[in-house]
C-alpha positions in Angstrom: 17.3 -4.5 43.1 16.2 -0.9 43.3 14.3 0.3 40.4 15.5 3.3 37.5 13.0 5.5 36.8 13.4 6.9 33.2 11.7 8.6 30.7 10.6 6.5 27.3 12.8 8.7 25.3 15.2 7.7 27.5 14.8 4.4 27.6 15.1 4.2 23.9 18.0 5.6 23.9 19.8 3.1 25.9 17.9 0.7 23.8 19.8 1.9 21.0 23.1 2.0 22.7 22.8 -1.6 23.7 21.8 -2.6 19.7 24.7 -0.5 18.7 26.9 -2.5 20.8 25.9 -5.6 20.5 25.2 -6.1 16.7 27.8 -3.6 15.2 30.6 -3.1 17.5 30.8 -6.5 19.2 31.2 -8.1 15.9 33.5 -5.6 14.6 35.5 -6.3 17.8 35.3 -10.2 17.5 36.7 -9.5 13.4 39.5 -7.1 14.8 40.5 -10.1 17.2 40.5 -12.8 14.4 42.3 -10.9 12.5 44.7 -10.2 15.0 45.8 -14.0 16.0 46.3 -14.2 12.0 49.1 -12.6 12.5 51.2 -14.7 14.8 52.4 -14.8 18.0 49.6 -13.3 20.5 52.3 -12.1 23.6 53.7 -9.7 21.1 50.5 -8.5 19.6 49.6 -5.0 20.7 47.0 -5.3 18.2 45.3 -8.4 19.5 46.0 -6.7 23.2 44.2 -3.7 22.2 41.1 -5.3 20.7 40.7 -7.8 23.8 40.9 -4.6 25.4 38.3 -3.1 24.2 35.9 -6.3 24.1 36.0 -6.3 27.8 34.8 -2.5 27.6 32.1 -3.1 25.4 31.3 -6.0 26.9 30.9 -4.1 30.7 29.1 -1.8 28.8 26.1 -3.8 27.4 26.2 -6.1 30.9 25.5 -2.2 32.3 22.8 -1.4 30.3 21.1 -4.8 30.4 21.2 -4.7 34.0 19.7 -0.6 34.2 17.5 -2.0 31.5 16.2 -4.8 33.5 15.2 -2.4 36.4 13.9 0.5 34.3 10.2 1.7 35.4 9.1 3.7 32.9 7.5 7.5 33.8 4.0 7.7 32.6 1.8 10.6 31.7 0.2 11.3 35.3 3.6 11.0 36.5 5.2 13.6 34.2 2.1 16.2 35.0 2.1 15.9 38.4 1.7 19.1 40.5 4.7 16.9 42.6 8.4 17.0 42.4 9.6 13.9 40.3 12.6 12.4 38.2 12.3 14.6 35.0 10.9 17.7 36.6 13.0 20.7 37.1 12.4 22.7 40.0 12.9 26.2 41.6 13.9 26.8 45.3 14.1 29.4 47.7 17.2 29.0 50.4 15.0 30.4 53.4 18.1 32.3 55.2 19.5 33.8 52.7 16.4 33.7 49.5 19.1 32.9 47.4 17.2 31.2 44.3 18.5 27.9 43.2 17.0 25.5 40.1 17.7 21.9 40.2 16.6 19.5 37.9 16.0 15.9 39.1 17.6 13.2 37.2 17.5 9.4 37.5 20.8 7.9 39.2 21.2 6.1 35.7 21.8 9.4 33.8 23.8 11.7 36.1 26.8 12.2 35.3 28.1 15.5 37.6 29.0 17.2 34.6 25.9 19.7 34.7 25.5 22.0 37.7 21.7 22.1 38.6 21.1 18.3 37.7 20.6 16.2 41.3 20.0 12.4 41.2 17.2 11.6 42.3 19.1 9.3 45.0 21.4 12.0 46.4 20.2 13.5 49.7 19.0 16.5 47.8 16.9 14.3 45.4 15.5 12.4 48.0 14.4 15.4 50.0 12.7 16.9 46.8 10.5 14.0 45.7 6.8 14.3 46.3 6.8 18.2 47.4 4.3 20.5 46.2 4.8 24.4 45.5 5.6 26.2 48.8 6.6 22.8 50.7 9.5 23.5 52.7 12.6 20.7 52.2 14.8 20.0 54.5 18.0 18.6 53.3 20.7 17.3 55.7 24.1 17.4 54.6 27.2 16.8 56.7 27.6 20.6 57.4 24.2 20.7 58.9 20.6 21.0 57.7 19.4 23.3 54.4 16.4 24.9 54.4 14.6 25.5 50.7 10.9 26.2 50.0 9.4 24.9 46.6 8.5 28.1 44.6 8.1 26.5 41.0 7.9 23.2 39.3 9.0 22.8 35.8 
């Protein structure tokens, strides 16, 4: 399986998440379903429906983050200094037709969510083209409508 690279801060953070769920909601969850069948005939139990409902979420949830746990590499020091592009870094870009600046920050594929304009997983096309370049590298990204040129001006 392919590794996750993440920060520690990250990586107790989903820690936490996974404690959360699996020593306060999962029991809470397992109560709401007891308490449920008390009260009769389980085909006409929304209430029982709804909490076996949400124990198969939460229970997805903490396979999940078990699983991204279990692959999590951990970013050390020299890795987060680097004069290199890395997961964590942000960094700035030159488009070389146009100098149109762009900043991207490069995420782990375990954290990106799409919902934040400059972030790039670091497994995208664009993240893979970034890794390991230095200031004034030029990257060349291929996307379907062609190839992008960009030339490293800052690293973050």
């Amino acid at each position: 399986m392919k590794p996750v690279y993440i920060s520690q801060q990250q990586h107790d953070q989903l820690q936490a998440e996974l404690h959360v769920l699996k020593y306060t909601e999962r029991p809470k969850i397992i109560s709401a379903i007891a308490e449920a069948r008390e009260h009769g005939d389980l085909r006409e139990n929304a209430e029982y429906a709804a909490a076996k409902e949400k124990q198969v979420l939460v229970e997805r949830k903490i396979s999940r983050l078990e699983e991204m746990l279990s692959r999590a590499r951990l970013l050390d020091s020299d890795q987060m200094n680097s004069d290199r592009v890395h997961v964590g870094r942000k960094v700035k870009l030159i488009d070389v037709e146009t100098e149109e600046e762009i900043l991207y920050e490069l995420v782990p594929s375990a954290e990106f969510l799409g919902d934040e304009l400059t972030a790039v997983s670091v497994d995208s096309p664009v993240g893979k083209a970034l890794v390991g370049k230095a200031i004034d590298d030029i990257v060349e990204i291929h996307v379907p409508v062609g190839v992008l040129k960009y030339r490293v001006t800052e690293i973050l």
